[in-house]
C-alpha positions in Angstrom: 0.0 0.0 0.0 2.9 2.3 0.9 4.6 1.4 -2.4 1.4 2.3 -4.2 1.8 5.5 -2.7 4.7 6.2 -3.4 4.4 5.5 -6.6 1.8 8.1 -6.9 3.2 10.8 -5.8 6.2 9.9 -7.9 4.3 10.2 -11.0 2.3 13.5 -9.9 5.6 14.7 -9.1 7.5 13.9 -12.6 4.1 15.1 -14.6 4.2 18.5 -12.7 7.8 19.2 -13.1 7.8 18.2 -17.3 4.8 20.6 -17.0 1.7 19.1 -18.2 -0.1 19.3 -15.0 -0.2 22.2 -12.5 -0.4 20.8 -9.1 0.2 21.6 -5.7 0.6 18.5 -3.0 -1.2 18.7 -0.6 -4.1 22.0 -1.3 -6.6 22.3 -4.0 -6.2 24.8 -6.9 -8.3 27.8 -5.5 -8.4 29.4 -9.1 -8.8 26.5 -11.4 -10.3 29.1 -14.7 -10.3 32.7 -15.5 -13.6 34.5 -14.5 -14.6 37.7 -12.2 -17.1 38.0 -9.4 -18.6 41.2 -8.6 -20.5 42.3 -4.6 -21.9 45.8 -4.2 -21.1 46.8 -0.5 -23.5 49.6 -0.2 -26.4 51.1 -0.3 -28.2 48.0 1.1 -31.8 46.6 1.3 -32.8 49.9 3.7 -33.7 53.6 3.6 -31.7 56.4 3.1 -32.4 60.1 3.9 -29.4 61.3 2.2 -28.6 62.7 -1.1 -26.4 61.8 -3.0 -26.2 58.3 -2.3 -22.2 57.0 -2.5 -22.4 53.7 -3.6 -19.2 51.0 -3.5 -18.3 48.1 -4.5 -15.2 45.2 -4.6 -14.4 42.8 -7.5 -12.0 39.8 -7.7 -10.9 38.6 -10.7 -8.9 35.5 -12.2 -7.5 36.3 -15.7 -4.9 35.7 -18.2 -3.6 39.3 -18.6 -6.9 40.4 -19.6 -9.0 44.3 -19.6 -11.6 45.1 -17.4 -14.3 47.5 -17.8 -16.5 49.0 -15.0 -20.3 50.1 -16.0 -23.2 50.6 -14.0 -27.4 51.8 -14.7 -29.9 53.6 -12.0 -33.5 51.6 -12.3 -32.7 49.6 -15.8 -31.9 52.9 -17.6 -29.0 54.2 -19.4 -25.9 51.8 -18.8 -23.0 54.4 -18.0 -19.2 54.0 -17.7 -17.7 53.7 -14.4 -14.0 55.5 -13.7 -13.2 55.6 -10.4 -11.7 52.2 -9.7 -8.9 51.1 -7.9 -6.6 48.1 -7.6 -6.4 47.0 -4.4 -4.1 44.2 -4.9 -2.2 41.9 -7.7 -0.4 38.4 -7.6 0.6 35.9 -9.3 -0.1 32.4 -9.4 2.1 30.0 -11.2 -0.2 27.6 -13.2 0.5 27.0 -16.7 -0.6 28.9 -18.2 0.1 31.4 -15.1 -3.3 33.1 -13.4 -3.1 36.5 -12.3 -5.3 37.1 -9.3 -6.4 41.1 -9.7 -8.5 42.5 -6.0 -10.5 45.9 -7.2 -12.7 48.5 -5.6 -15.1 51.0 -7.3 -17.1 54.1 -6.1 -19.4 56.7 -7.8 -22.7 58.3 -6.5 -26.0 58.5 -7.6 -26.9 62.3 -7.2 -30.8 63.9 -7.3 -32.7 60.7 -6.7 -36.3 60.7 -6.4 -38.7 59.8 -3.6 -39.3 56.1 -3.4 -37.8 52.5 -4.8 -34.5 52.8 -6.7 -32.5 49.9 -7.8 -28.9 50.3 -9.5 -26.9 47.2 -11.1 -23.1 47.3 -11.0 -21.9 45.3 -14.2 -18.3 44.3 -15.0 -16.7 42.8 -18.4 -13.5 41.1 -18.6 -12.0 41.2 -22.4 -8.9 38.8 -23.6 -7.7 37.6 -27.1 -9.7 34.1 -26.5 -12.3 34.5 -24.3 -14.1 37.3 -21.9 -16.3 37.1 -18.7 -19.2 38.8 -17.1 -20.7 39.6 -13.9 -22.9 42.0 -12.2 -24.9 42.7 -9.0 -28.2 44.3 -8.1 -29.1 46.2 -4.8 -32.5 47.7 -4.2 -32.5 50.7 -1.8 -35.4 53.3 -0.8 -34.8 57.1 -1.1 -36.9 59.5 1.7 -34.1 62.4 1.1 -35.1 66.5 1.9 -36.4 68.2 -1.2 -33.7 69.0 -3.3 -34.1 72.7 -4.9 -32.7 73.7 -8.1 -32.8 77.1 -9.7 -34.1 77.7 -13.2 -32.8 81.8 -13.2 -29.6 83.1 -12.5 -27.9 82.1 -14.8 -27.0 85.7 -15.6 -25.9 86.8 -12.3 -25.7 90.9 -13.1 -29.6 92.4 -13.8 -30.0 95.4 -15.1 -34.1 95.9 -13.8 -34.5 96.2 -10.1 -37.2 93.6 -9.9 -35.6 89.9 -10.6 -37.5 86.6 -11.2 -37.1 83.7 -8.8 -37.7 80.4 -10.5 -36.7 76.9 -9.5 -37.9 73.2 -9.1 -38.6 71.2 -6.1 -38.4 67.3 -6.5 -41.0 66.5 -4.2 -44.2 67.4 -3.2 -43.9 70.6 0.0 -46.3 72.0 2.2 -44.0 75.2 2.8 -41.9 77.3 0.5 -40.0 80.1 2.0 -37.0 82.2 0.8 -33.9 84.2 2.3 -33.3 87.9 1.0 -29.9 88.8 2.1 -29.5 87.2 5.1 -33.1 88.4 6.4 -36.3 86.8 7.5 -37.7 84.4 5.5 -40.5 85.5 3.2 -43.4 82.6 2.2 -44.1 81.8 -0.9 -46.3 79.7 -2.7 -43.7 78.6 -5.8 -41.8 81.3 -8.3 -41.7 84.4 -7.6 -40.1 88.1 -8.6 -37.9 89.7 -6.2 -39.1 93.3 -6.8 -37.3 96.7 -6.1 -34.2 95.7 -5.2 -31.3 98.8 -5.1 -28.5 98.7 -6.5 -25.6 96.2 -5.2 -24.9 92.9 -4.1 -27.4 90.8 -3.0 -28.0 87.0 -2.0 -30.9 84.5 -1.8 -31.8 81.0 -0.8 -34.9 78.9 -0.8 -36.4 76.5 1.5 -38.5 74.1 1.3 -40.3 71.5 3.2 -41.9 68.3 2.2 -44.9 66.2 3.6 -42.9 64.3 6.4 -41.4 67.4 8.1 -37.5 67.4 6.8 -36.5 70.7 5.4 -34.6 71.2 2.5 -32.0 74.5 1.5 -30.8 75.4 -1.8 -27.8 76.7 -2.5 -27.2 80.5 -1.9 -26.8 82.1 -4.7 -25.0 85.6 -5.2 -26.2 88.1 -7.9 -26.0 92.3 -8.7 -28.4 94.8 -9.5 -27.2 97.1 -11.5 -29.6 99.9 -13.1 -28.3 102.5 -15.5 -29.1 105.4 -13.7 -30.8 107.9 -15.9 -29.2 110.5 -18.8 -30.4 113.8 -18.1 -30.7 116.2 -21.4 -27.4 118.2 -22.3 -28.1 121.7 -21.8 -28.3 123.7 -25.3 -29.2 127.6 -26.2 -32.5 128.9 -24.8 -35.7 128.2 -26.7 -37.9 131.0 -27.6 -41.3 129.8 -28.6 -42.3 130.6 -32.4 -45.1 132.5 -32.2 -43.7 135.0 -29.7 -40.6 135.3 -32.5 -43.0 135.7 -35.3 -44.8 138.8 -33.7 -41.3 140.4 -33.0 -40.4 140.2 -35.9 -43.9 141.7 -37.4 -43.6 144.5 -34.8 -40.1 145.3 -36.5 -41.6 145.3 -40.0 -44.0 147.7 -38.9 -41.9 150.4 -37.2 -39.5 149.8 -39.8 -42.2 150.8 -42.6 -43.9 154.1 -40.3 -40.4 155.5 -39.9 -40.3 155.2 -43.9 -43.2 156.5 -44.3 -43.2 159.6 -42.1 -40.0 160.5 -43.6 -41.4 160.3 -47.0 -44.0 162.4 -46.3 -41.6 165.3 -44.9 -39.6 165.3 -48.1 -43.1 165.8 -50.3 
């Protein structure tokens, strides 16, 4: 029986060493084919009150000096590239042909998400001259965030009029809208609005808002100028003298002119 063994491990031995079989005595081959497996480590299964959302995830994969490419989509939408990966560790593992073993982490975040049920897939794609390998991974998560505010005007941050519109977007239904003129108490409104006789200057404004459940939300301040021409007053020019009171002066000449003539023609007769 001993022989028998012997004999065995002889053989394995000579095989492994003319190279046709990669074996180690003794422990199973872990990484017996290329491939890649993929876990998302958060959000989880739970709610989240925050926005954005970060989410992360780790991938292990077995290849023969092959690509990988990172892509992920929010609720079976668009499929978008992923960039932000990084290796967390490389080895070696001398089979024939020789396995590299490749440990990577990923991160991007999901920003502006909507009240309610969200689901986002994490995919990964392996690529090598013979053959390439999939994976992927799917976390639901539930989103009761503040209301997120986002202005439609401003874009032009001088005005030129001393009244200036306030419009923006609220995802989510509110029961209060209030807003922030230059630091001082906040005025209610019931959506947009027009800031109206503002002076000239620097001015500042933020919005709040706050949804059924109670949590408030804040926009982001934003910083604008009024600036209104002031007004051209008229050049000052020679003095006006109204046309009919010209036209009778000058009669009154003609007519003085023409007694002086005639009186003096009637001396000389």
């Amino acid at each position: 029986m001993r022989k028998t063994a012997a004999a065995l491990t002889l053989a394995l031995l000579i095989t492994a060493a003319a190279g046709a079989l990669p074996v180690r005595l003794g422990k199973a081959n872990p990484y017996p084919s290329a491939g890649i497996s993929l876990t998302i480590n958060n959000p989880q299964n739970a709610t989240y009150t925050e926005n954005p959302i970060q989410i992360t995830f780790t991938a292990r994969e077995v290849h023969l000096q092959s690509g990988v490419i990172f892509s992920y989509s929010l609720d079976s939408k668009e499929v978008k590239r992923i960039l932000n990966i990084t290796t967390v560790s490389e080895g070696l593992f001398p089979y024939n042909p020789p396995f590299y073993l490749r440990e990577m982490s990923g991160n991007f975040q999901l920003f502006n998400l909507s009240e309610g049920w969200h689901t986002v897939t994490v995919y990964c794609n392996t690529y090598e001259l013979s053959q390439s390998y999939t994976a992927e991974d799917k976390i639901g998560f539930f989103v009761d965030a503040i209301p997120i505010i986002a202005f439609l005007s401003f874009e032009n941050k001088s005005f030129v009029s001393p009244d200036v519109p306030l419009n923006f977007t609220v995802d989510q239904p509110t029961v209060q809208i209030t807003y922030s003129l230059d630091g001082l108490e906040n005025v209610t409104i019931n959506g947009n609005t027009t800031l109206s006789e503002l002076p000239n200057g620097e001015h500042n404004v933020t919005v709040y808002a706050r949804d059924e459940t109670g949590k408030m939300g804040a926009s982001e301040t934003v910083f604008f100028s009024v600036r209104v021409p002031e007004p051209v007053s008229e050049p000052e020019g020679f003095p006006t003298v109204p046309v009919a009171a010209t036209s009778s002066a000058i009669a009154f000449f003609a007519v003085a002119v023409f007694l002086v003539y005639f009186k003096k023609r009637k001396r000389q007769t």
